[in-house]
VEXROGU-939988 format. One record per residue (C-alpha): residue number from 1; residue in three letters; x, y, z. Coordinates in steps of 0.5 Angstrom, whole numbers, plus 500, padded with zeros to 3 digits. Each point is the difference from the previous one (the first is absolute). Layout:
pos: NUM; code: ALA; x: X; y: Y; z: Z
...
//
This chain:
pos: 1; code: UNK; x: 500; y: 500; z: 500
pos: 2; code: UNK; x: 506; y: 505; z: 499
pos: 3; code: UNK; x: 496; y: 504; z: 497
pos: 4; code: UNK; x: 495; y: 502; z: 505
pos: 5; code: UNK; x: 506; y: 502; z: 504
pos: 6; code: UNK; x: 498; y: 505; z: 506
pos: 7; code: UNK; x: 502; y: 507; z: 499
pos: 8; code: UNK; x: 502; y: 500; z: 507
pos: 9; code: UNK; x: 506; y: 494; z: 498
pos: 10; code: UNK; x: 502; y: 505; z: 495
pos: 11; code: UNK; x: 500; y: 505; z: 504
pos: 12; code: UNK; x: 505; y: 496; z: 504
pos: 13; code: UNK; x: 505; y: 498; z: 494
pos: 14; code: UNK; x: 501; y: 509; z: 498
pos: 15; code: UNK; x: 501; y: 502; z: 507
pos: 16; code: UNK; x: 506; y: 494; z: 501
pos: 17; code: UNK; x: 502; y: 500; z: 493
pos: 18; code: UNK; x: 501; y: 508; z: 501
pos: 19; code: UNK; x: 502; y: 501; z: 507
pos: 20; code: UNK; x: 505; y: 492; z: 499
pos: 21; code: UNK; x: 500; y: 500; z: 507
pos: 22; code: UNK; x: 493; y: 497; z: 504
pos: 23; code: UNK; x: 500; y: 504; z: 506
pos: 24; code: UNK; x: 500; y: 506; z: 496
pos: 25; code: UNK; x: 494; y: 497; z: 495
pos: 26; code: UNK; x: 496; y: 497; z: 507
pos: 27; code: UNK; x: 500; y: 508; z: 503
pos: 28; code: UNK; x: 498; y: 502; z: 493
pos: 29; code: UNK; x: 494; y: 496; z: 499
pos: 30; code: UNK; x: 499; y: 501; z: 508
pos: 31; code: UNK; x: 500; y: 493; z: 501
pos: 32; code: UNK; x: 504; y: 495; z: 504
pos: 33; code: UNK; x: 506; y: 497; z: 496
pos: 34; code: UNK; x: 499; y: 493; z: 502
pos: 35; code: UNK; x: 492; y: 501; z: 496
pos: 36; code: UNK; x: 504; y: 503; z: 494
pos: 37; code: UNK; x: 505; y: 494; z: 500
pos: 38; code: UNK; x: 495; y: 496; z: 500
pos: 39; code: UNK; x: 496; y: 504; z: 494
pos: 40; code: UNK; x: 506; y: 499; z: 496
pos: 41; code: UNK; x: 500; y: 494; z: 501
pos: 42; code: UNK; x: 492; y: 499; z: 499
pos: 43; code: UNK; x: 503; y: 504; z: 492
pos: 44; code: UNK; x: 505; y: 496; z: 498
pos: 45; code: UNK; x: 495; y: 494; z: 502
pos: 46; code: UNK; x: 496; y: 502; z: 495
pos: 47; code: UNK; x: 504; y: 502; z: 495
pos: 48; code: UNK; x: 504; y: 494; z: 501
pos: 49; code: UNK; x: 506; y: 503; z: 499
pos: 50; code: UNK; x: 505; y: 504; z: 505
pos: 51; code: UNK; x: 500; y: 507; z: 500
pos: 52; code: UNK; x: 505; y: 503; z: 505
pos: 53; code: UNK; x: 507; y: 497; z: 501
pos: 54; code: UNK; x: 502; y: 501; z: 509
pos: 55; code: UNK; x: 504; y: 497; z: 505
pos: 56; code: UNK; x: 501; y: 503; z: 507
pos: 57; code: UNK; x: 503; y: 506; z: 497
pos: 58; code: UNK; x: 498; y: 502; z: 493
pos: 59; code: UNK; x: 494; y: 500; z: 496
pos: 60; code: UNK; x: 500; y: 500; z: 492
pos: 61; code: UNK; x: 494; y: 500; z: 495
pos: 62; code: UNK; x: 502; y: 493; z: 495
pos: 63; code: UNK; x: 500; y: 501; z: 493
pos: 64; code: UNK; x: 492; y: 498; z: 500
pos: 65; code: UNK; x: 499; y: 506; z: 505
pos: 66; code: UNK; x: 503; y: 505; z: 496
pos: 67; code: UNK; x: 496; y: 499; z: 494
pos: 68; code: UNK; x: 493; y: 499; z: 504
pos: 69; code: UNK; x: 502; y: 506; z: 503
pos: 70; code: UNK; x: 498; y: 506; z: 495
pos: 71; code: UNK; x: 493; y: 495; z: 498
pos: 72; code: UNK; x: 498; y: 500; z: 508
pos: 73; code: UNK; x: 502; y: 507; z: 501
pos: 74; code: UNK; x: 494; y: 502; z: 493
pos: 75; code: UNK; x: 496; y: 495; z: 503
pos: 76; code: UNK; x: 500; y: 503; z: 507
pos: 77; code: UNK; x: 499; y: 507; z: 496
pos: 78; code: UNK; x: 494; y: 497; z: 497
pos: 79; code: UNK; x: 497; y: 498; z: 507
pos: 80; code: UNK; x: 501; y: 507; z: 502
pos: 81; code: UNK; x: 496; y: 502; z: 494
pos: 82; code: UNK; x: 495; y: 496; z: 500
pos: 83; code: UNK; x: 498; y: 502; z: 508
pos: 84; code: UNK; x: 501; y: 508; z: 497
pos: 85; code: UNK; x: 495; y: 498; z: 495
pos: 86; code: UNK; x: 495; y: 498; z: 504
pos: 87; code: UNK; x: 501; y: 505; z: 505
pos: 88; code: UNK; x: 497; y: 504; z: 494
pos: 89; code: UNK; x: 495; y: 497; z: 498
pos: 90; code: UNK; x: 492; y: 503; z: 501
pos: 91; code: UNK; x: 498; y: 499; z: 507
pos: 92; code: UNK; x: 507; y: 498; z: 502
pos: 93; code: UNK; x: 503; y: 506; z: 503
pos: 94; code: UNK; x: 506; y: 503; z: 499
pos: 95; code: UNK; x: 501; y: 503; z: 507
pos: 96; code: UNK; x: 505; y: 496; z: 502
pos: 97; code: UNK; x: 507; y: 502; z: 502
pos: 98; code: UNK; x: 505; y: 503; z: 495
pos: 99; code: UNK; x: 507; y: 498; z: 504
pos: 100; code: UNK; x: 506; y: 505; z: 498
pos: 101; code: UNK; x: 507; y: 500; z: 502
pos: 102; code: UNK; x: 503; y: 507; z: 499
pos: 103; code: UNK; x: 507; y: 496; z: 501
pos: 104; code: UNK; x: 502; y: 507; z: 505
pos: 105; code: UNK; x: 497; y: 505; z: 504
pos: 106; code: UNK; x: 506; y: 504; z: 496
pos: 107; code: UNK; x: 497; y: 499; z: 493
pos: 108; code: UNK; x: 495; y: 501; z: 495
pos: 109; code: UNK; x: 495; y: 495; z: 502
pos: 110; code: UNK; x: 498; y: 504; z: 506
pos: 111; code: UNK; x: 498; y: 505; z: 496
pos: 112; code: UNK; x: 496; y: 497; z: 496
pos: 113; code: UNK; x: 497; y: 496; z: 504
pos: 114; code: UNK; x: 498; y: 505; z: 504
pos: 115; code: UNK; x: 498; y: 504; z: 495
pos: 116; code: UNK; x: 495; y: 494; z: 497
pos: 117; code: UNK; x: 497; y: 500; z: 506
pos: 118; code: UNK; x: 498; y: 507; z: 500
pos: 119; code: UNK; x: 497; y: 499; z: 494
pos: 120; code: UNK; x: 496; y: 493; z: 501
pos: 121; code: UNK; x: 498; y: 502; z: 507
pos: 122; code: UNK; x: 495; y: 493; z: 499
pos: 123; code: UNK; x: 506; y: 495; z: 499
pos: 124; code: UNK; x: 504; y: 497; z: 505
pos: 125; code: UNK; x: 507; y: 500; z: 499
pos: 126; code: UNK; x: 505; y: 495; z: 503
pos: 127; code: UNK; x: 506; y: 502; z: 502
pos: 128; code: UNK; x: 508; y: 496; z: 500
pos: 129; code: UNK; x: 507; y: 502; z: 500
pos: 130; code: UNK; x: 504; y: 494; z: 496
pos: 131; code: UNK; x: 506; y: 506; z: 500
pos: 132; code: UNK; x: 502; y: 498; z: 492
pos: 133; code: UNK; x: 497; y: 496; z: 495
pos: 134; code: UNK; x: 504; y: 495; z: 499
pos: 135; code: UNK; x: 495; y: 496; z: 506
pos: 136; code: UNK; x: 494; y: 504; z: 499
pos: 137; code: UNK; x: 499; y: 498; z: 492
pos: 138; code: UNK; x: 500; y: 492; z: 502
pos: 139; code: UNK; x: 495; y: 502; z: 505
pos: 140; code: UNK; x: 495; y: 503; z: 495
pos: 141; code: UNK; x: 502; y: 493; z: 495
pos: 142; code: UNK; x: 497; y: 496; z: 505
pos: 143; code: UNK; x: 495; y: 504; z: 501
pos: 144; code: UNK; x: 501; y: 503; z: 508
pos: 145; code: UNK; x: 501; y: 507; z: 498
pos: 146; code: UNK; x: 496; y: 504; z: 494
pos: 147; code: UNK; x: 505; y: 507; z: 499
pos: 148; code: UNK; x: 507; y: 502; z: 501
pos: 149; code: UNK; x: 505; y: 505; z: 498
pos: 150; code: UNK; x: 507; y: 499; z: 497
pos: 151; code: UNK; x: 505; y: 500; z: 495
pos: 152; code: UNK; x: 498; y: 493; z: 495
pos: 153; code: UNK; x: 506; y: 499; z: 496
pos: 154; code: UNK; x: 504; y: 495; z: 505
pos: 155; code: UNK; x: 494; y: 495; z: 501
pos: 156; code: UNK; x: 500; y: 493; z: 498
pos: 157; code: UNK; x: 497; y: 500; z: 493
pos: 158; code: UNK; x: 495; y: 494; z: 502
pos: 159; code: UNK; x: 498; y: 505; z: 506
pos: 160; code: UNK; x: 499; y: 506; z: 496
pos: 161; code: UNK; x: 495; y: 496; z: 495
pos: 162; code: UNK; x: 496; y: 500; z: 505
pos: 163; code: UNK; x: 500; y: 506; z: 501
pos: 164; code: UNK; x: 497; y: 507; z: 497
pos: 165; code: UNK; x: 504; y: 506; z: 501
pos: 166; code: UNK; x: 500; y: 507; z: 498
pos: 167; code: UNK; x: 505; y: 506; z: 501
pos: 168; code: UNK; x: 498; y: 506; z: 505
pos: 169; code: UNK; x: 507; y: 503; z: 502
pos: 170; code: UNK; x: 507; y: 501; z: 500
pos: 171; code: UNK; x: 503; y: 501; z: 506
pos: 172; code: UNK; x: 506; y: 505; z: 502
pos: 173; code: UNK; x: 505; y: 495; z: 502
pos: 174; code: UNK; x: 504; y: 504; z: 507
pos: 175; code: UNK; x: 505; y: 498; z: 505
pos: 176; code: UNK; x: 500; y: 500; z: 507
pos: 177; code: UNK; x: 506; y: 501; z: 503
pos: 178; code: UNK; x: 502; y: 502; z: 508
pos: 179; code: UNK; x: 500; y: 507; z: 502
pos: 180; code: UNK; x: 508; y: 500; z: 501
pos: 181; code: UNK; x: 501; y: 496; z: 492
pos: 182; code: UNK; x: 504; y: 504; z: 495
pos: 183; code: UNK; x: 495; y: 502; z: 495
pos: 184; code: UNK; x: 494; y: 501; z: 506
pos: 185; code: UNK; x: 502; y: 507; z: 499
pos: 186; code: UNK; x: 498; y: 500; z: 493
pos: 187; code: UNK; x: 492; y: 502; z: 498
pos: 188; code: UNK; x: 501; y: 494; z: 494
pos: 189; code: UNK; x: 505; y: 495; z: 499
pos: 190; code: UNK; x: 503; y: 498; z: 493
pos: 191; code: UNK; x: 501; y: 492; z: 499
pos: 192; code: UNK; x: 507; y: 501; z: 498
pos: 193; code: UNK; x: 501; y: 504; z: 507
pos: 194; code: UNK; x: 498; y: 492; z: 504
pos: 195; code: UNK; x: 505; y: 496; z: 497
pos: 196; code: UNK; x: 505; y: 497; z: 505
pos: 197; code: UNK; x: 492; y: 500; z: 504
pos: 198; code: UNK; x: 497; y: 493; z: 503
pos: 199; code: UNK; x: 493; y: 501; z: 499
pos: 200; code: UNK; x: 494; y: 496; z: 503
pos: 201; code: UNK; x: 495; y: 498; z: 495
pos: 202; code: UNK; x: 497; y: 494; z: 504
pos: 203; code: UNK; x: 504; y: 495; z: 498
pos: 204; code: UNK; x: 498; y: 494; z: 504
pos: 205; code: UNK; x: 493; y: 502; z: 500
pos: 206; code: UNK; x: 496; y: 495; z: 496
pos: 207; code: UNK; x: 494; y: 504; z: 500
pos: 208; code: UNK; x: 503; y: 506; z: 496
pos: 209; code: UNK; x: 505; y: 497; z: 495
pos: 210; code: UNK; x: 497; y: 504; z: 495
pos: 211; code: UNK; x: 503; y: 506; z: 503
pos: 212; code: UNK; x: 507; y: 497; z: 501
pos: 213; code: UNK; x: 501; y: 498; z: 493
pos: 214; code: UNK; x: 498; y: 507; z: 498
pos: 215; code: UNK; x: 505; y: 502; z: 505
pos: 216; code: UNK; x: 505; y: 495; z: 496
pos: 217; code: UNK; x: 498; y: 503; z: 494
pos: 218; code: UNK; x: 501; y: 508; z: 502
pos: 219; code: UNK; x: 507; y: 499; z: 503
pos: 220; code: UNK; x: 503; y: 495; z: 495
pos: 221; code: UNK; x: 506; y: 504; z: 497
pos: 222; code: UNK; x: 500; y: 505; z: 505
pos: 223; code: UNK; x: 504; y: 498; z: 506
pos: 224; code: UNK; x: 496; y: 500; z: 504
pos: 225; code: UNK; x: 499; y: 493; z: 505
pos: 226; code: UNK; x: 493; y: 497; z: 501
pos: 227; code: UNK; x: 500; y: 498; z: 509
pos: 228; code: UNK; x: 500; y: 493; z: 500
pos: 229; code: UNK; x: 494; y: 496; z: 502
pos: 230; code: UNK; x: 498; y: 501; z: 507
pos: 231; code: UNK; x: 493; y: 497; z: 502
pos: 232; code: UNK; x: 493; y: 504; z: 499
pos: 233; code: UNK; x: 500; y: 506; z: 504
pos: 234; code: UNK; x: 493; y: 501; z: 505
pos: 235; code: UNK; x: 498; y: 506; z: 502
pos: 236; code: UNK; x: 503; y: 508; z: 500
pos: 237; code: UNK; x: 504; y: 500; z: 506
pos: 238; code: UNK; x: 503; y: 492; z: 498
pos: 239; code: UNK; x: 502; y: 504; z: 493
pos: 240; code: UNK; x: 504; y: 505; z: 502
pos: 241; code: UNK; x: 503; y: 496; z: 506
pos: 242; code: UNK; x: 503; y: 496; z: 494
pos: 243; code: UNK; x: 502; y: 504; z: 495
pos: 244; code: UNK; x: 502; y: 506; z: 505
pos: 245; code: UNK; x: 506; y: 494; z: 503
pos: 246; code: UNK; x: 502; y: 497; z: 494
pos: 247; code: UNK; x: 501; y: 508; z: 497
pos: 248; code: UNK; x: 496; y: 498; z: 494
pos: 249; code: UNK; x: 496; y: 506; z: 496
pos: 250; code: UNK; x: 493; y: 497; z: 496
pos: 251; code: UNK; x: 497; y: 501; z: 494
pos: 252; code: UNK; x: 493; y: 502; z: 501
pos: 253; code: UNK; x: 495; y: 505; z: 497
pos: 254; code: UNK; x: 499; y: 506; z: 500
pos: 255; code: UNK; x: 493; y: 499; z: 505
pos: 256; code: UNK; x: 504; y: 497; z: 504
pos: 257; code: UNK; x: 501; y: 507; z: 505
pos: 258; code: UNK; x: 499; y: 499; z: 507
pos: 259; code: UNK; x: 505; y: 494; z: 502
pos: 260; code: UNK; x: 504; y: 503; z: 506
pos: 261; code: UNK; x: 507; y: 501; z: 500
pos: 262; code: UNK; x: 501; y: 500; z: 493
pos: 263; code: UNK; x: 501; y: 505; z: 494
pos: 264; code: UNK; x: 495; y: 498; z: 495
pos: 265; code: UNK; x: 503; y: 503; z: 493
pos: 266; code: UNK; x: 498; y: 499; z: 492
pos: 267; code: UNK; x: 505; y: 496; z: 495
pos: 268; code: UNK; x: 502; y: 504; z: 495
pos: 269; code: UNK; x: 505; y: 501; z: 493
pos: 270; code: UNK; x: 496; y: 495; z: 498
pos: 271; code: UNK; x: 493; y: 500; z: 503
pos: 272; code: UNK; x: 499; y: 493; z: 502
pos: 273; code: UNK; x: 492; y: 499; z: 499
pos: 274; code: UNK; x: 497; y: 494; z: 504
pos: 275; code: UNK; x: 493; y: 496; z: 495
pos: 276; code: UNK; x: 494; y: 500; z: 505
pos: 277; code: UNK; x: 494; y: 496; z: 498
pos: 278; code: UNK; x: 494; y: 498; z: 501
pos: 279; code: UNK; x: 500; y: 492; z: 501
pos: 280; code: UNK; x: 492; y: 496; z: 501
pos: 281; code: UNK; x: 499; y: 493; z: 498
pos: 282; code: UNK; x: 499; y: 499; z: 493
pos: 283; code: UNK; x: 493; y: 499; z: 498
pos: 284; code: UNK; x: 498; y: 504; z: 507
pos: 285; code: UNK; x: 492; y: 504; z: 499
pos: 286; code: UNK; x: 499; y: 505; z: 507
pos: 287; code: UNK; x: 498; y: 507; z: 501
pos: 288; code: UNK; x: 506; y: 501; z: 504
pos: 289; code: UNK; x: 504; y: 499; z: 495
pos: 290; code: UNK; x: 497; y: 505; z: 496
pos: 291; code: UNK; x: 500; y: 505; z: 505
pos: 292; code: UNK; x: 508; y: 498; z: 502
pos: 293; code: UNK; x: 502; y: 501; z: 492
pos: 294; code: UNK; x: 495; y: 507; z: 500
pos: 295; code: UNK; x: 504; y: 502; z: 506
pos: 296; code: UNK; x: 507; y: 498; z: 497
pos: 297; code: UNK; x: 498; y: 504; z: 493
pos: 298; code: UNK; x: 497; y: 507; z: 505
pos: 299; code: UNK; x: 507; y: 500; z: 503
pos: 300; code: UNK; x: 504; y: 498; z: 495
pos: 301; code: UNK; x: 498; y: 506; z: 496
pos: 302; code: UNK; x: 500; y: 505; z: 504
pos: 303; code: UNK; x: 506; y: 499; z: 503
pos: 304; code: UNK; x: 504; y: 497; z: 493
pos: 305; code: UNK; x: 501; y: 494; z: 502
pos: 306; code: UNK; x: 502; y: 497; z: 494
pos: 307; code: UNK; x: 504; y: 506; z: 498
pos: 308; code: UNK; x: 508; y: 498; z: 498
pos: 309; code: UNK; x: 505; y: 505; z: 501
pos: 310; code: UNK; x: 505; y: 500; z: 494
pos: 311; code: UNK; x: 507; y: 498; z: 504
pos: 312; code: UNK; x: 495; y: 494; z: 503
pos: 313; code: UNK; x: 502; y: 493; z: 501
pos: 314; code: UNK; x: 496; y: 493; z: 500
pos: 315; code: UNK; x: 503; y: 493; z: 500
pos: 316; code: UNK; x: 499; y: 496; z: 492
pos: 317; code: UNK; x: 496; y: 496; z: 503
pos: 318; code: UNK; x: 495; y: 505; z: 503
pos: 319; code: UNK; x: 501; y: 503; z: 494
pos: 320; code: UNK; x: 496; y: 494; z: 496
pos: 321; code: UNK; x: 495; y: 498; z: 506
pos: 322; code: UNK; x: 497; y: 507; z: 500
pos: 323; code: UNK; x: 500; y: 500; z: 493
pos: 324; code: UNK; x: 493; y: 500; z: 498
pos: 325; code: UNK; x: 497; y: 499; z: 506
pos: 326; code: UNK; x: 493; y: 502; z: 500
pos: 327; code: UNK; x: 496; y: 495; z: 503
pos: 328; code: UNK; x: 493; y: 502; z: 502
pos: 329; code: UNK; x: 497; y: 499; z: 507
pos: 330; code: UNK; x: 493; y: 498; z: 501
//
């Protein structure tokens, strides 16, 4: 009966394959480790093969798994579907809850999100902080969070065909930097100015590698040293215990400017630009979504949101990514 299978199993086998580690994945789905253990097994059962290789210390997705994973993903997606349709339906209502991940208190999505709210006072937003989009955009393949907001082009291609996208922003690229540092003294801070810098792009933190490889991206030539890995960083004061002891400056945006005992500073010669996105599950129908996708328009417009600078600069592959990007919210 493989192909009755229960979507909660697929649910099970995405969250290990993702996270390669069954405590992480058992957290995730906010289930006991040993019952998702026993889902996989139950899967690979009825599939009647193996899907995951794991001893004592490691886990990896077999040939098998790796090729059923994108299949599962579409399916997962389509589920998801299928539940928004019917949401939809005459009679049916579509009061429920739209869930949104506005990454940062310090970002886009706040602002959008408060804006949607004012707008479409009768529907009910529900709000997260997933920090990066790297995390945030399997929660929405999986169907567990509707909206977010991030830079697309690092996403997994099997990740992002399960997503519908569209471009809202660039966002000014600045340093923080402590308030003895050399170059706090400047109003703003030339890129070449940071070469011989180690400076913190959360690298280590799995929820927001996109932002790490942006970071890659925009130091690579110049001389400037990404901070090595180092775990998530919770919390405002946790944040500035790190990095203050370590002596790094961190690459940020120009929202970012409340965090004590640092110097925020814009990046420029040239103007790093940062894609914001708009990111909801493929197929997604709710007035929520409109009313986010009209409140990210209003703004976007009035304060130049999507305005280039001449000297401005973009990764390659943000550069294709947000080519054409005009998917439009429902």
């Amino acid at each position: 009966m493989r192909h009755d299978t229960d979507p909660r199993l697929l649910r099970a086998f995405v969250a290990v394959a993702e996270e390669l580690h069954f405590t992480r994945a058992a957290a995730r789905l906010f289930v006991a480790q040993q019952a998702l253990s026993r889902d996989i097994r139950r899967l690979e059962r009825e599939w009647g093969r193996p899907l995951f290789q794991r001893d004592t210390r490691h886990v990896s997705l077999t040939a098998e798994g790796q090729r059923l994973l994108p299949t599962v993903r579409q399916v997962l997606s389509a589920h998801a579907e299928l539940g928004e349709d019917l949401d939809a339906a005459p009679g049916a209502g579509s009061d429920r809850p739209l869930v949104v991940d506005v990454a940062a208190h310090a970002s886009t999505g706040p602002r959008v999100l408060e804006a949607a709210r004012v707008a479409a006072p009768g529907v009910e937003f529900v709000l997260r902080f997933h920090s990066g989009l790297a995390r945030a955009a399997t929660e929405i393949a999986d169907g567990r969070l509707d909206v977010s907001f991030g830079t697309v082009a690092g996403l997994p291609p099997a990740v992002r065909a399960a997503l519908e996208h569209r471009l809202i922003r660039y966002d000014r690229v600045a340093v923080l930097l402590p308030p003895d540092h050399r170059l706090a003294a400047l109003p703003r801070v030339p890129l070449a100015a940071l070469s011989g810098e180690t400076v913190y792009a959360a690298a280590g933190n799995e929820d927001t590698t996109e932002w790490t490889d942006y970071a890659r991206a925009l130091f690579a030539g110049r001389g400037i040293e990404p901070a090595p890995s180092f775990p998530k960083l919770q919390g405002e004061l946790e944040f500035i215990r790190v990095v203050r002891k370590k002596g790094w400056s961190v690459l940020a945006n120009v929202e970012f400017s409340d965090v004590p005992e640092m110097a925020l500073r814009p990046l420029t010669d040239p103007v790093p630009l940062a894609p914001v996105s708009m990111v909801w599950r493929r197929g997604l129908r709710h007035p929520g979504l409109t009313a986010l996708a009209d409140a990210a328009r209003a703004i976007g417009a009035a304060e130049r949101w999507l305005e280039r600078p001449s000297d401005s600069w973009l990764p390659e592959a943000d550069l294709r990514t947000t080519s054409g990007t005009g998917a439009t919210a429902h």
